[in-house]
N, C-alpha and C positions, 0 to 999 in steps of 0.2 A: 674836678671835672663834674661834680651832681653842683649840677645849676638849676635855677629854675626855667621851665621852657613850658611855651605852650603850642596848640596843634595850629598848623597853617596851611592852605591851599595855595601850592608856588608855581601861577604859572606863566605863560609866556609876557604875560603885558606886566608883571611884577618887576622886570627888571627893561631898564633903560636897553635903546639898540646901542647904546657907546658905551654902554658899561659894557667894555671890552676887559679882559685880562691883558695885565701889561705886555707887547710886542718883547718877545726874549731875544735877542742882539747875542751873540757868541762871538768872543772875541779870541780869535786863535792862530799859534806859529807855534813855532820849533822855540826853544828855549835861550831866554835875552835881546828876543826880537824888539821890546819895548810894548808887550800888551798892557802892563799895568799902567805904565805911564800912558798909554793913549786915553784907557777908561780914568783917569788921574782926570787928563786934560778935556776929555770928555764933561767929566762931571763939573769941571771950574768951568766950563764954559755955559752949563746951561743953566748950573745954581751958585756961582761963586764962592763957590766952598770949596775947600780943600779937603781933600779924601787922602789920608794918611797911610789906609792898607788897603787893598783890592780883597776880601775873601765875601764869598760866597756873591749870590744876586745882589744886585745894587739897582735899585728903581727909582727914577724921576717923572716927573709926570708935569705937564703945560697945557696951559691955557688954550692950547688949540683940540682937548680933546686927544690927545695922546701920549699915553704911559708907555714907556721903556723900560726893560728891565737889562744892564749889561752884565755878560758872566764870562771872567776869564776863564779859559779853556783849559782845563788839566794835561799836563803831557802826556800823561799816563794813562795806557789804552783803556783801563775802566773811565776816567773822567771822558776821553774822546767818545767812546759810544753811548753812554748817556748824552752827554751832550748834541751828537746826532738827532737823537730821538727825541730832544726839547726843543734845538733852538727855531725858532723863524726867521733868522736872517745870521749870516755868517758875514765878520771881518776877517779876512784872510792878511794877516802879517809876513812881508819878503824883505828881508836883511838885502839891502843894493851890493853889501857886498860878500854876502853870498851864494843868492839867486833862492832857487828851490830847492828845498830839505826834505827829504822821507815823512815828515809829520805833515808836511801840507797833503800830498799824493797819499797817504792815509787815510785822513780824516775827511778828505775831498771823497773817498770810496768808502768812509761811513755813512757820509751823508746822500750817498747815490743812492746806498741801499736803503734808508728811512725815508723817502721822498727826500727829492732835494730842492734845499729850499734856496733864496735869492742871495748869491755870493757878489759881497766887495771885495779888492784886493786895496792895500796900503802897503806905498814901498816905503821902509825905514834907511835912515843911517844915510840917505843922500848926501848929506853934508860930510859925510868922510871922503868921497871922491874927491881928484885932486884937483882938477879944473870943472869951470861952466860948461866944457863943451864935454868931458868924460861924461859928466851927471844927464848933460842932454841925450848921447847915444845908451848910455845903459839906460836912462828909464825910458825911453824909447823901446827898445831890444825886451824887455822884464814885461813892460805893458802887452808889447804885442805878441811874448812868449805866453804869459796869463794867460790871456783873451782863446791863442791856440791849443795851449793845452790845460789847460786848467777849466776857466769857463767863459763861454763865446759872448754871453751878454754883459760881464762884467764891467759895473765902473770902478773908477781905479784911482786913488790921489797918491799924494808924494807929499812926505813930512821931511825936511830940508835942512831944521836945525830944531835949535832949543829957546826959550826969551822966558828965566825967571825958571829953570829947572821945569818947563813943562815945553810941549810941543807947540809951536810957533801961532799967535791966534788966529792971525789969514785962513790959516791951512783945516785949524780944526773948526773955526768954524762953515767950510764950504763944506766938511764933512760933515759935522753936527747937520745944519739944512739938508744937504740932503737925508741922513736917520729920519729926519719928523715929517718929510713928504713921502719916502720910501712909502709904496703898496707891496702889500705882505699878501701873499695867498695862500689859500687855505688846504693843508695837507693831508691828503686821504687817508692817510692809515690813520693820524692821528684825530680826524675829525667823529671814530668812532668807538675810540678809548679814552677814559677820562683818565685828566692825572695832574699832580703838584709838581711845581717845582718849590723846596722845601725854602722861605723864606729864612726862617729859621727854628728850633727849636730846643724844647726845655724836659730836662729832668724832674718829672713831681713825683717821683719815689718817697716814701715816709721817711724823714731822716733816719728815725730811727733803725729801719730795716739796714738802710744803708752802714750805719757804726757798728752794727751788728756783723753784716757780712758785706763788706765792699765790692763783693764777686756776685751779689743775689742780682737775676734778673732786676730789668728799671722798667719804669713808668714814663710814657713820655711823650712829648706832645708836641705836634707838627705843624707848622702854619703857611700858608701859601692860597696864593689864587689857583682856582680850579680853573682846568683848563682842558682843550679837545671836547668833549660831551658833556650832557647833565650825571650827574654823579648820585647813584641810586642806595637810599640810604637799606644797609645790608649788602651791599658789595667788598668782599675782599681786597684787600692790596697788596700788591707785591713792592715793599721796600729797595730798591737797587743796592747791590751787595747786603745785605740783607736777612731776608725771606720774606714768604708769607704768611699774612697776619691779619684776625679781624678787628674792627675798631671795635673799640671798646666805648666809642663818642666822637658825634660829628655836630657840629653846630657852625655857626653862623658867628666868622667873630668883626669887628670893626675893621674898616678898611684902612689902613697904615697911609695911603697915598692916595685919597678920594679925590677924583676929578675935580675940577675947580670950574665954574659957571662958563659957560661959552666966552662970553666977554671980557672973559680976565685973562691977562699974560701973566699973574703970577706960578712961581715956579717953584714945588717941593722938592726933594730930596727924604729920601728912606734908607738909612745906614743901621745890620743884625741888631732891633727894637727891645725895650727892656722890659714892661710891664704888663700882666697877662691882664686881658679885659674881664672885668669882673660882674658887668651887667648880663641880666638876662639873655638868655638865647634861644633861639625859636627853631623848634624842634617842626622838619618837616619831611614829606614823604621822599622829596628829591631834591638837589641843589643846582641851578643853573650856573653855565659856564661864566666866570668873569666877577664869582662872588671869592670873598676873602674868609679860607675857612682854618677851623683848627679840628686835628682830628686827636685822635687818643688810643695811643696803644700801649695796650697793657705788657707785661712778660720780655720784653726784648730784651737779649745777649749782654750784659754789664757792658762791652766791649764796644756797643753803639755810642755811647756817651765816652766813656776814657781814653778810646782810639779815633774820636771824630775830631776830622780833618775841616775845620770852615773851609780853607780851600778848595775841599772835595763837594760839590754841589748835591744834596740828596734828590733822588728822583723816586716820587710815586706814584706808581699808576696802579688803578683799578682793574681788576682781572674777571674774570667770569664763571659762571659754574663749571664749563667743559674747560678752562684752561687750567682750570685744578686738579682735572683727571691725568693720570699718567700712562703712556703708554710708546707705541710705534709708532713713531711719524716716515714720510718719504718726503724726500725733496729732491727735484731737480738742482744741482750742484754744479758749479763751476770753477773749477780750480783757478787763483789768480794768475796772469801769466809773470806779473811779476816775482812770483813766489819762486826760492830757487829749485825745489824737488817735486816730485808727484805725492800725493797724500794715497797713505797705505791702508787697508780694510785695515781694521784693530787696534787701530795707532789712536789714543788719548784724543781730542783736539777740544777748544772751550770751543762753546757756540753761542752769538745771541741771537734769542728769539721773544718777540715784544717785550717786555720789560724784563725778561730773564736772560743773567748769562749764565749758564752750567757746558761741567763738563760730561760727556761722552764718549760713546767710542761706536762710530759708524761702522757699517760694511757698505762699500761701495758696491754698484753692480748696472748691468746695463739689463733693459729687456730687449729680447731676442725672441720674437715669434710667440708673444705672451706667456714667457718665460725669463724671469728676470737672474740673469748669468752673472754669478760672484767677479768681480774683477779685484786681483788683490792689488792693484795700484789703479788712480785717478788717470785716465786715458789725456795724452797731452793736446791741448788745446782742442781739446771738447767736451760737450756738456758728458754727464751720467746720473744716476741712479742713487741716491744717500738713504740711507734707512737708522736711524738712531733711538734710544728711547731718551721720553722726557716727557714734560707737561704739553698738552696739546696746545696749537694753535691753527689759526682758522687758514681754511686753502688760500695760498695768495699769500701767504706771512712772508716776509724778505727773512732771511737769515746772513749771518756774517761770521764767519769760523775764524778762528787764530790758535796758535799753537802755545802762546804763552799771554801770558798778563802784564810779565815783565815789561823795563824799561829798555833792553839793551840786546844785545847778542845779532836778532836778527835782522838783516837787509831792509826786507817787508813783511811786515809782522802781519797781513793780512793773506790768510791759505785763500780762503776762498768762499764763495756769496753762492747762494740759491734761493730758493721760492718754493715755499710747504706747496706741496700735490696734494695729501691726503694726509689725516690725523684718522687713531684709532686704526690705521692699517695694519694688517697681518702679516708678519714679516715671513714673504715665502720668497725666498734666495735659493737658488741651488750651486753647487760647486763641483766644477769635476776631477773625480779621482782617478786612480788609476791602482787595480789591483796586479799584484806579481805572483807569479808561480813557477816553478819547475816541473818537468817529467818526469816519473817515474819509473813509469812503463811506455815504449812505444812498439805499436801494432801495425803497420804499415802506414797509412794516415791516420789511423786512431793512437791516441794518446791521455793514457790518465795522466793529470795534472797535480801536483800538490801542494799547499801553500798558500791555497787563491782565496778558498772558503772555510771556515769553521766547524761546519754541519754540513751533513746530508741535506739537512731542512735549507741551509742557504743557498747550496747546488740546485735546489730543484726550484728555488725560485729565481733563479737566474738564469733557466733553459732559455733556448735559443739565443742569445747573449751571444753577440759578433766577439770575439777574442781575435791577438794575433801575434805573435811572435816578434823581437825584436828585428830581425832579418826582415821581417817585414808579408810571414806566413798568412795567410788568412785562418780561421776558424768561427767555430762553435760551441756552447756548451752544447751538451747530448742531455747528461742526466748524471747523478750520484753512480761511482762506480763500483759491481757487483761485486760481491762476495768472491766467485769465481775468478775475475779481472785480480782483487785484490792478493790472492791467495799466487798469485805469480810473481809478485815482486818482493824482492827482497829488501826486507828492513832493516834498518839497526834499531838498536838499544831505543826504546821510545820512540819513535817514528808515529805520531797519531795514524788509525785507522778512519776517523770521521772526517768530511770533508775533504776528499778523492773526488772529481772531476771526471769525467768521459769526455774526451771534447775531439772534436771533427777535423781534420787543417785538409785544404788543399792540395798539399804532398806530404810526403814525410817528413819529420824535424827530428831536430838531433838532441840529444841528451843533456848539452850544455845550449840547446837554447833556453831562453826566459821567455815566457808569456805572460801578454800582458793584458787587461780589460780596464776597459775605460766605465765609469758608473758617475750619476748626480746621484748627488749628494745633497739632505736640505742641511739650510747653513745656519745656527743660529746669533741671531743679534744677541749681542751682548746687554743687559738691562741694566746701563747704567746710567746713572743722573746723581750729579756730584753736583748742588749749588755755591756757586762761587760769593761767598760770605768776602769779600774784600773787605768791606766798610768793618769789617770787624776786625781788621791789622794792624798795627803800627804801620803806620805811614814809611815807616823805615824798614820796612822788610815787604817782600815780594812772595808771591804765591808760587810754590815751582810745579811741585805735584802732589798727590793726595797724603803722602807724609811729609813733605821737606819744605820747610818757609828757610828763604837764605835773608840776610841780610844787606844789602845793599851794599855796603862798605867793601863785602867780602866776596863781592862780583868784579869779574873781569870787566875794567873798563870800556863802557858803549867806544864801538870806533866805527868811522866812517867807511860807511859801506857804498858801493859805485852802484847806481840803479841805473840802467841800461834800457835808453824808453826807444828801441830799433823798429826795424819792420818787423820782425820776428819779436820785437817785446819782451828779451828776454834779460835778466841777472848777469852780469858782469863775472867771468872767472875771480878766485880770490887771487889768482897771477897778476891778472889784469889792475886792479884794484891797488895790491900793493906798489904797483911800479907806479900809476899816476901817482900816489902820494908822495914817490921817494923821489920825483921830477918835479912835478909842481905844487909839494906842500912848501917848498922855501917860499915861494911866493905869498905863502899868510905869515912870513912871522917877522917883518915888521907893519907897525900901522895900529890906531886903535883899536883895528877889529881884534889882535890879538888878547886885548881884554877882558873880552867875551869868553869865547873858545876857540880852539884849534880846529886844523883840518881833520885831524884826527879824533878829537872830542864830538865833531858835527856827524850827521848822518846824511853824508855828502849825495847829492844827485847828478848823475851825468846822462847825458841824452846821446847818443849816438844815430849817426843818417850816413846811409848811403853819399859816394860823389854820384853827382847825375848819371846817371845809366844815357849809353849814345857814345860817349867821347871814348875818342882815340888815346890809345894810350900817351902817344906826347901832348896831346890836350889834355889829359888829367892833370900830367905834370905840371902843363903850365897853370890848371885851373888851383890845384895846390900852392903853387909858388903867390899867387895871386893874393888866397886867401889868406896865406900866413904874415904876409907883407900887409894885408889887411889888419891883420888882428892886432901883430908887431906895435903896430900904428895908432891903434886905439884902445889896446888893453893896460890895464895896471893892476896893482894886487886884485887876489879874488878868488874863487873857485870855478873847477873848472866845470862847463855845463853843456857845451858840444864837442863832439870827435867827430870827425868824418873820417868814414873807411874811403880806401882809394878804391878797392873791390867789394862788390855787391855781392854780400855772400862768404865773405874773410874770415876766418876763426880769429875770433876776437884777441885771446892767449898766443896765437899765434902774431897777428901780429903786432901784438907789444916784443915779443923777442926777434921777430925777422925789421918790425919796422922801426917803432921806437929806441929799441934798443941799439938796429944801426944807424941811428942819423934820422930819424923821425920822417923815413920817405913816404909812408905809408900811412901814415896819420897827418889828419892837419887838427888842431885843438883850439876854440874857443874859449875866452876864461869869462868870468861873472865879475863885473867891475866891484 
C-alpha cells in the first residue's frame, strides 16, 4: 500500500457526466427459483461467455454508455438488507408453481424501508405447467396478483423453457433490452452517504506474521466503485458484519470495466480480478462518485478472510463523526402486522440502522400529555414510542428490527420498521407502580399503614399522595406516624418502627384490607449495543444470541409457514397451517417441482379475502359452489395462495375445524399452478 502519489485538485469537470458507477441490478427469490441461471443467461447474452459460478458483483458494460453490475441476492437476512441498501433496480423471481414465498414479502419490506427502488418481476418454471391454456391463466393470475400486491408499476416477463442448459434467447433477450434502457432514479438516503460495493478483495498480511500466528489480525484491501456521494479522504467506515474502521489508504485504482467510446458496440465482461495495480496513485483531498477505488484496512478480525463467503456481497459505507458517537436514540416504531406477537419493552431484538446491524434492547412507550408512559408490549396495529442505545443516526433514518438473523423458525422474520425522531436523546420513560400496605392501627378513619414505605424521610415525601384500599376506599397520606400513634400498636418480634404511615380514608377500613398507591417511576434504558459481526461466521452456523452460535445442521428444519395477507393482516393460527398442509401438500408431490422442495421445505404464502359482504346466505352458497367448480377446472399441482372465508369476520382456526374439517363448506381455496 506506500505507493507513490502526488497532490491533485479533484473537481467537478475532472470526471466525465457518464462516468457513472455501474447501475447494481439485484437479482432475488426464495431458494431454486433459477437466479443463477437467469444472471448465467444474462451474461451469455450480452458477452458470450459463459459464466460457470454466480459469486459476488458481476459487471458488464456497452457501448451504449452503460455499466451493469448483477448480484444474486443471499437468502439470508444479512445478505437481504444489505442488499436493500445497495441495489438500484430489483429482479423479483416467482416459481409458476409456487406463486409467492415469505422471501419475496420480506425483502419487498427491506426495500420499502431504504427507498424503494424500480421492481421487475420474472415468472420461472412456466414450462412445467401441463397445457397452453394452464400457463396462460396462471401467468395471467401471477402477473396481475404482482402488479396488486407486490408492485403497481412493475414489468413482468415469463421464462417458458430452456435451449442449450440456459434460458430461452427470445425471452432473455426482451429482458436484457429492457436492463440497458431501464431509467434508474436517484435515492435519497443514499444520495448522501458514500459507499462500496466490494468488488473484491485481497489479503496483504506479511506472510510471515501470517505462519507465525494464522489467528493474527490481517491486512486487507478492498476494491469497488464509489458510490451515493463524494468520499471525503479521512472518513471512517463501517464494514457490514464487520465493524468500524479507519483506512489506513485510499487511492485511485484503474478501472476493471472502462466505458468504451460512444460509437462502439463492443462489450466487456468483469469476473473477481486477479492482479493489484501497481502504478502510481494520486493522492487527493476527495473522491468523486463513479471512480474505481481501493481502500486499505489495517487490523481486521483473521475471521474476515477464513470465513468469507464470495457469495456474501461486502458492503461499505462511509460513516460520520456523530454516527460514531453512542448514545439514546427514539424512533417512531411500527410493529409489522404480519409479525405473529406484540414486541415486549426488554426483549433482545437486532435492528438496522444505515449501514449498521446491532443488537439492543428497547423500552417501548407512548407520550401522554409530554410525558412518555412505559408500555410493556407494542400496542396492536399502532404506531409508539422506541428508545434504544446505539450509534447515532440522523432524524429521518428508516430503521428495520428482526428478531433473529437466522434462516428458519419464523413465519415473518420482519418485527417491525420505524424512522429515528431524535439522536442524543435523554431517555426520560416513566412506569407506574403500585405500592402495598397493611393496617396496623385503625382510629375511626385514621389509619396507620405499614409496609408502603421504608423511612419516615419517604412518608413525608409522599404527603398528600391519593392511596386507596382494595374495596376500593379512598384516602391519603397525612404524614410519618407519631411516637404516641405508634406506642398503641402491638408488635411482634421485629416489626420495623420506621416507615409507619398516618393516612386519611373516607370511612373506616378494616384490618385485612390492603392499600394500595399508585407512583411513576423513571425507567431506565438498558445500554446496550451488541454489533452483529456476521461476516465473521462460518457460513455454516447462525448467530442465536450473545453466547450461542448453533449450527445449521443441528436446526429444526425451516417449514412452511401460512402468511395470512386478510383485511385484518393478520398470521395464520399454527391449527390453521398444519391442516392446509395435511389437505393440500399431496398436491406437490408428484411433478418436477418436487425436485426443488416441498410444501413443507417452502415458506409457503397464503392470502386470504373476505366472500363479498351483501349476499344472502344461499347466494354465498351458490357464489362458493361457483368458485370451486372454477378452480376444479383450472387448477393442477401447486400451492395454495387464496382462501376465501364464507364470513367476514370467521376465526380462521375455527373454521378449518367447523368448515374444512366437515366437507370444506366454509372455505373455497385457490391453488398456485
Amino acid at each position: 500500500m506506500d505507493t507513490k502519489r502526488r497532490k491533485l485538485n479533484y473537481d467537478d469537470e475532472n470526471l466525465n457526466e457518464h462516468e457513472q458507477a455501474p447501475y447494481v441490478i439485484v437479482v432475488h427469490g426464495p431458494p431454486k427459483v433459477g437466479k443463477s441461471l437467469l444472471i448465467k443467461s444474462l451474461i451469455k447474452h450480452y458477452t458470450e461467455q459463459n459464466l460457470v459460478h454466480v459469486q459476488g458483483p458481476i459487471t458488464i458494460v456497452s457501448g451504449n454508455r452503460r455499466r451493469i453490475q448483477f448480484v444474486e441476492c443471499p437468502n439470508n437476512m444479512n445478505g437481504m438488507i444489505d442488499a436493500a441498501k445497495y441495489a438500484d433496480a430489483v429482479i423479483l423471481l416467482i416459481d409458476a408453481n409456487y406463486g409467492f414465498e415469505m422471501e419475496t414479502f420480506e425483502f419487498l419490506n427491506l426495500l420499502q424501508v431504504h427507498d424503494m427502488p424500480k421492481v421487475t418481476g420474472v415468472l420461472t418454471y412456466l414450462d412445467e405447467l401441463k397445457d397452453e391454456e394452464t400457463q396462460t391463466i396462471t401467468k395471467q393470475r401471477l402477473m396481475d396478483q404482482f402488479r396488486t400486491d407486490i408492485y403497481e408499476e412493475a414489468r413482468i416477463f415469463c421464462l417458458s423453457g430452456f435451449h442449450h442448459e440456459m434460458y430461452q434467447e427470445h425471452e432473455i433477450r426482451e429482458l436484457a433490452n429492457f436492463l440497458l434502457a431501464m431509467e434508474f432514479q436517484t435515492l435519497s438516503w443514499r444520495a448522501t452517504h458514500p459507499y462500496l460495493l466490494v468488488d473484491r478483495f485481497e489479503d496483504v498480511t506479511p506472510p510471515d506474521e501470517v505462519q507465525m500466528d494464522r489467528k493474527c489480525n490481517r491486512n486487507i484491501i478492498l476494491y469497488g466503485y464509489l458510490r451515493g456521494c463524494d468520499f471525503k479522504k479521512g472518513t471512517k467506515v463501517h464494514i457490514a458484519g464487520v465493524g468500524d474502521y479507519p483506512l489506513a489508504d485510499i487511492s485511485i485504482s484503474d478501472d476493471p470495466c472502462p466505458l468504451q467510446p460512444v460509437d462502439s458496440d463492443e462489450l466487456k465482461v468483469n469476473i473477481k480480478h486477479n492482479n493489484i495495480v501497481e502504478e502510481p496513485q494520486l493522492e487527493i483531498v476527495s473522491f468523486r462518485i463513479g471512480t474505481y477505488l481501493m481502500f486499505g484496512v489495517l487490523g481486521v478480525p483473521f475471521e474476515t478472510v477464513t470465513n468469507h463467503d464470495p457469495r456474501q456481497p461486502i458492503l461499505v459505507g462511509g460513516i460520520s463523526p456523530e454516527e460514531q458517537i453512542i448514545g439514546y436514540m427514539q424512533a417512531r416504531l411500527t410493529p409489522h402486522s404480519w409479525y405473529m406477537n406484540s414486541l415486549k419493552s426488554e426483549a433482545p431484538i437486532i435492528v438496522s440502522v444505515g449501514w449498521r446491524r446491532y443488537q439492543t434492547i428497547p423500552i417501548y412507550s407512548r407520550d401522554c400529555n409530554g410525558r412518555c408512559k412505559m408500555l410493556e408490549y407494542t400496542p396492536e396495529n399502532e404506531s409508539c414510542l422506541a428508545t434504544f442505545w446505539g450509534p447515532f443516526a440522523p432524524s429521518g433514518a428508516r430503521v428495520v428490527a428482526v428478531r433473529s438473523l437466522a434462516d428458519y423458525k419464523a413465519a415473518f422474520r420482519i418485527l417491525a420498521t420505524a424512522e429515528v425522531l431524535d439522536f442524543n436523546h435523554t431517555a426520560n420513560i416513566v412506569k407506574k407502580i403500585k405500592r402495598m400496605g397493611t393496617p396496623c392501627l385503625i382510629l375511626n378513619e385514621t389509619a396507620l399503614i405499614k409496609d408502603m414505605f421504608t423511612s419516615d424521610d419517604e412518608v413525608d415525601r409522599f404527603r398528600d399522595v391519593k392511596v386507596k384500599t382494595e374495596r376500593g376506599i379512598r384516602g391519603e397520606v397525612n404524614e410519618a406516624a407519631k411516637p404516641e400513634l405508634l406506642s398503641r400498636v402491638h408488635w411482634n418480634d421485629g416489626q420495623p418502627r420506621e416507615g409507619i404511615a398516618n393516612c386519611t380514608f373516607d370511612c373506616r377500613i378494616h384490618m385485612n384490607d390492603i392499600v394500595l398507591m399508585s407512583e411513576w417511576t423513571q425507567v431506565e434504558v438498558p445500554r446496550i449495543f451488541n454489533p452483529r459481526t456476521t461476516a465473521l461466521e462460518p457460513s455454516n452456523c447462525v448467530w442465536e444470541t450473545v453466547q450461542m452460535q448453533k449450527k445449521l445442521s443441528e436446526i429444526e428444519e425451516g417449514k412452511a409457514h401460512v402468511l395470512v395477507i386478510s383485511e385484518d393482516k393478520k398470521i395464520a393460527t399454527e391449527s390453521l397451517r398444519k391442516r392446509l398442509i395435511e389437505i393440500y401438500g399431496p398436491k406437490l408431490k408428484d411433478g418436477p417441482v418436487q425436485g426443488r422442495q416441498t410444501l413443507e421445505q417452502r415458506r409457503a404464502v397464503i392470502i386470504i379475502d373476505p366472500v363479498p359482504s351483501g349476499l344472502r346466505s344461499e347466494s354465498r352458497v351458490e357464489w362458493l359452489k361457483r368458485m370451486k367448480k372454477s378452480i376444479r377446472k383450472k387448477s393442477c399441482r401447486g400451492l395454495i395462495t387464496k382462501i376465501v372465508s364464507r364470513e367476514p369476520g370467521l376465526r380462521l382456526d375455527k373454521a378449518v375445524e367447523t368448515g374444512i374439517a366437515g366437507g370444506t363448506r366454509k372455505i373455497g381455496v385457490k391453488m398456485v399452478r
